[in-house]
C-alpha positions as CSV (number, residue, x, y, z in Angstrom):
1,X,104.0,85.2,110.4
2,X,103.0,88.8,109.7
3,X,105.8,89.6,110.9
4,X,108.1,87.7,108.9
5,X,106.7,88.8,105.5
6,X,107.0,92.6,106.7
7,X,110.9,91.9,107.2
8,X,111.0,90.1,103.9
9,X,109.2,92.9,102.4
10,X,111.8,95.1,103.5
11,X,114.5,93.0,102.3
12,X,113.0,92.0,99.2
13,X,110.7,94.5,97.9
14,X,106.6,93.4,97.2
15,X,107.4,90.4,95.4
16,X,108.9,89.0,98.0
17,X,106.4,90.4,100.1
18,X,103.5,88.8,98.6
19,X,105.8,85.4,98.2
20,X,106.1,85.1,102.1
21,X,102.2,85.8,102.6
22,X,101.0,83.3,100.4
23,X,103.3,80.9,101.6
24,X,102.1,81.7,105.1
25,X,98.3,81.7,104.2
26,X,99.1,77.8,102.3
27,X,100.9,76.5,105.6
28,X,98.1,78.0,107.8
29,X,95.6,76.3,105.8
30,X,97.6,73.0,105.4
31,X,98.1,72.9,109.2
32,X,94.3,73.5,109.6
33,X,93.4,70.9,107.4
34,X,95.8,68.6,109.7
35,X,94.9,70.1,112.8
36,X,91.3,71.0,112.4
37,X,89.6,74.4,112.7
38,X,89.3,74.3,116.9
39,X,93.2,74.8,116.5
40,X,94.2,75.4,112.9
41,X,91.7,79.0,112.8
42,X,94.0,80.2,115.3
43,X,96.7,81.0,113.0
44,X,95.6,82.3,110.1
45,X,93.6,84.6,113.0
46,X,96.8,85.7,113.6
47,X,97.8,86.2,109.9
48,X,94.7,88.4,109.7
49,X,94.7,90.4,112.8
50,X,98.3,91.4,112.0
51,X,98.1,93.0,108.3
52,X,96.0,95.8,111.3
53,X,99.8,96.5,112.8
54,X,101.4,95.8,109.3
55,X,99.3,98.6,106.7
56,X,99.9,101.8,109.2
57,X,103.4,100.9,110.2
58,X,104.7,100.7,106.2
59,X,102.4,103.7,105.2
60,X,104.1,105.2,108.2
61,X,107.1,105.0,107.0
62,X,107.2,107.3,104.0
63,X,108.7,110.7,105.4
64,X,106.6,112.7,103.0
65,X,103.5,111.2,102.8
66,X,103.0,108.4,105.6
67,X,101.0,110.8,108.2
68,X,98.7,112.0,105.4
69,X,98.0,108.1,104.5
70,X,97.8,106.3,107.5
71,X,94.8,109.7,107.7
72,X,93.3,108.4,104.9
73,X,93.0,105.1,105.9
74,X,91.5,106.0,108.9
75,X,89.0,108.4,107.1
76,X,88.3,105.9,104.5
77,X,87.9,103.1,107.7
78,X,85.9,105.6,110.0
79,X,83.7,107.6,107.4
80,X,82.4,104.3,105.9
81,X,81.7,102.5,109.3
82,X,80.0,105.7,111.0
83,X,78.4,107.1,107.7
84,X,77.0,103.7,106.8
85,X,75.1,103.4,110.4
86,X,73.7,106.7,110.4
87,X,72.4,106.3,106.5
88,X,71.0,102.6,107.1
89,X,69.7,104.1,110.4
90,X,67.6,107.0,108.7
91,X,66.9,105.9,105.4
92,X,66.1,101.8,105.6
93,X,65.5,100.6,102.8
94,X,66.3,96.9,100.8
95,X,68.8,94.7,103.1
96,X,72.9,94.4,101.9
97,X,73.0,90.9,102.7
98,X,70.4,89.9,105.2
99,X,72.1,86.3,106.2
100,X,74.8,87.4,107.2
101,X,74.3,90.4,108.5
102,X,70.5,91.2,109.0
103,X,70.7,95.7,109.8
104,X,72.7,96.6,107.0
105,X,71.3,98.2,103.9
106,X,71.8,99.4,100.7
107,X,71.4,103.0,102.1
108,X,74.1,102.6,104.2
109,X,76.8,100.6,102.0
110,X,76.3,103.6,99.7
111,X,76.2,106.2,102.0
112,X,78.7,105.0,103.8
113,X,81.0,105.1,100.6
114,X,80.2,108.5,99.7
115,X,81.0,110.4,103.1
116,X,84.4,107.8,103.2
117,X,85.0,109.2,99.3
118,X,84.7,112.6,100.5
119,X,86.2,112.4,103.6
120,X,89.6,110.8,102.7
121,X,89.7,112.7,99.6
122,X,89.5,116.3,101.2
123,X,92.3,114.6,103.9
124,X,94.7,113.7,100.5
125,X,93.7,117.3,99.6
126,X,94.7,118.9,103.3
127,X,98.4,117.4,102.4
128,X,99.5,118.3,98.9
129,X,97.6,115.7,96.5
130,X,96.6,117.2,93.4
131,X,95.1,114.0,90.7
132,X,92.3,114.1,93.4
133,X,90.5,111.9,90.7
134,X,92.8,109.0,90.9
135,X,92.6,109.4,94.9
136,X,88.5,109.7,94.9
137,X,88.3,106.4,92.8
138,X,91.1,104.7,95.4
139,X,89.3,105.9,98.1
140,X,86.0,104.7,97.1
141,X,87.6,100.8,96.2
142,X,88.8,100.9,99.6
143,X,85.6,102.2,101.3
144,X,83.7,99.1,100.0
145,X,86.9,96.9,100.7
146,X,86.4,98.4,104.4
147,X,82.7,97.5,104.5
148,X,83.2,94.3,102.9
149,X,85.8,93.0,105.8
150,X,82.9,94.2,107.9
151,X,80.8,91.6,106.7
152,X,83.2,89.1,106.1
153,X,83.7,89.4,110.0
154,X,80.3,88.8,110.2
155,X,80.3,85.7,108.3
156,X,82.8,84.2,110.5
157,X,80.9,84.9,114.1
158,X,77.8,83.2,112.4
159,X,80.5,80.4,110.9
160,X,81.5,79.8,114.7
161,X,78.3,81.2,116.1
162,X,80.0,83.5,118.2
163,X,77.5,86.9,119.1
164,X,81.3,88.6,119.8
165,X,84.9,88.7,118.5
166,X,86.3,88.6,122.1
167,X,85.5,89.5,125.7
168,X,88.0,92.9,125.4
169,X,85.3,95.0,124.3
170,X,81.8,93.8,125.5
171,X,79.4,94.7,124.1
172,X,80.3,96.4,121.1
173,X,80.7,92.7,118.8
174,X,85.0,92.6,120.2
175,X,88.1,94.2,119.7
176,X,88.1,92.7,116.0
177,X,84.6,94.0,115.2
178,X,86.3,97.5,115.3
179,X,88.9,96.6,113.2
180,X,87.4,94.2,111.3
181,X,87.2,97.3,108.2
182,X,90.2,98.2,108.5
183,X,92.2,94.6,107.7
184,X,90.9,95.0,104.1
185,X,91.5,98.8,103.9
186,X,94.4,98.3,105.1
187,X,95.6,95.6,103.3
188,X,94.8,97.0,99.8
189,X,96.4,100.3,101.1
190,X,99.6,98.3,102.1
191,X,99.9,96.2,98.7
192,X,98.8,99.4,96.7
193,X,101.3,101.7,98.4
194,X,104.1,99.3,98.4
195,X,103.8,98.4,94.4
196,X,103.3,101.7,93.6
197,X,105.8,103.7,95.7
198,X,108.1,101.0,97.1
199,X,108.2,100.7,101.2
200,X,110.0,103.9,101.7
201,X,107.3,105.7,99.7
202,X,103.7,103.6,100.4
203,X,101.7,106.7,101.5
204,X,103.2,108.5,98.1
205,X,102.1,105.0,96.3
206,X,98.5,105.4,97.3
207,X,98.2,109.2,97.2
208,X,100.5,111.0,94.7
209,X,99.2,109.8,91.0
């Protein structure tokens, strides 16, 4: 279903975009309603787990901009998830939100969003951008976004009570633990981008003010 509101992005521009995602997201909770959540999770799983592919494929896709913000994303992603354990690690502090996810602090979630702010801001500023103002504040909204799907991952092992996302990467929570920032990220980037620039000019949308 991911896949079918990218093509009617495409077609259709962000309204009907958003149309064929929230029409998506109502069958997938109709059908788990019906179904129940051992089968009906399944699909708005997939829903979720493929905004991942759609975000870097669309910001991609500007010729002028895409490389420097499918960067940025990955600075904004990668800055806040490392920064975050290294300042929760060193400082301590007051808990984020012990119940769902007992290690993370305060520290961190600010730390975290600093180094992303800095680091996806000097990336915008690598490639051209000059209203590095509008880009700091955008970065920043999507550094807590990042760290927020990071919890809201959390939330969902301890809903299932699940210790990992998968088998595919033992060890380290699953494959969706390591992405689990960058659906959000990604997602605001994608809707941001696309509003703003249109889908042939998403990395322009979310950079370029």
């Amino acid at each position: 279903m991911a896949t079918v509101a990218l093509g009617a992005a495409w077609a259709g521009g962000v309204a009907f975009f958003l149309f064929w995602l929230l029409a998506a997201t109502g069958i997938f909770y109709e059908w788990w309603k019906l179904t129940g959540a051992s089968v009906g999770w399944k699909f708005p799983g997939l829903l979720y787990a493929g905004v991942a592919l759609a975000a870097p494929i669309v910001l991609r896709m500007d010729n002028e901009m895409g490389l420097a913000a499918v960067l940025w994303l990955f600075a904004v992603v990668w800055g806040s998830d490392t920064a975050a354990y290294f300042c929760g690690r060193l400082i301590g502090g007051p808990k984020l939100w012990p119940r769902i996810s007992p290690k993370k602090t305060w520290a961190g979630f600010i730390g975290g969003t600093l180094f992303a702010v800095a680091a996806a801001t000097g990336i915008a500023a690598w490639f051209g951008a000059s209203a590095l103002v509008p880009v700091a504040l955008v970065s920043a909204l999507a550094a807590v976004l990042s760290q927020g799907g990071d919890l809201f991952e959390s939330s969902l092992k301890r809903r299932f009570g699940v210790k990992d996302s998968g088998s595919l990467i033992p060890g380290h929570g699953g494959l969706m633990d390591r992405l689990d920032g960058f659906v959000l990220a990604g997602l605001f980037a994608l809707v941001l981008g696309v509003s703003r620039g249109g889908l042939d000019a998403a990395g322009r949308g979310v950079l370029l003010w």
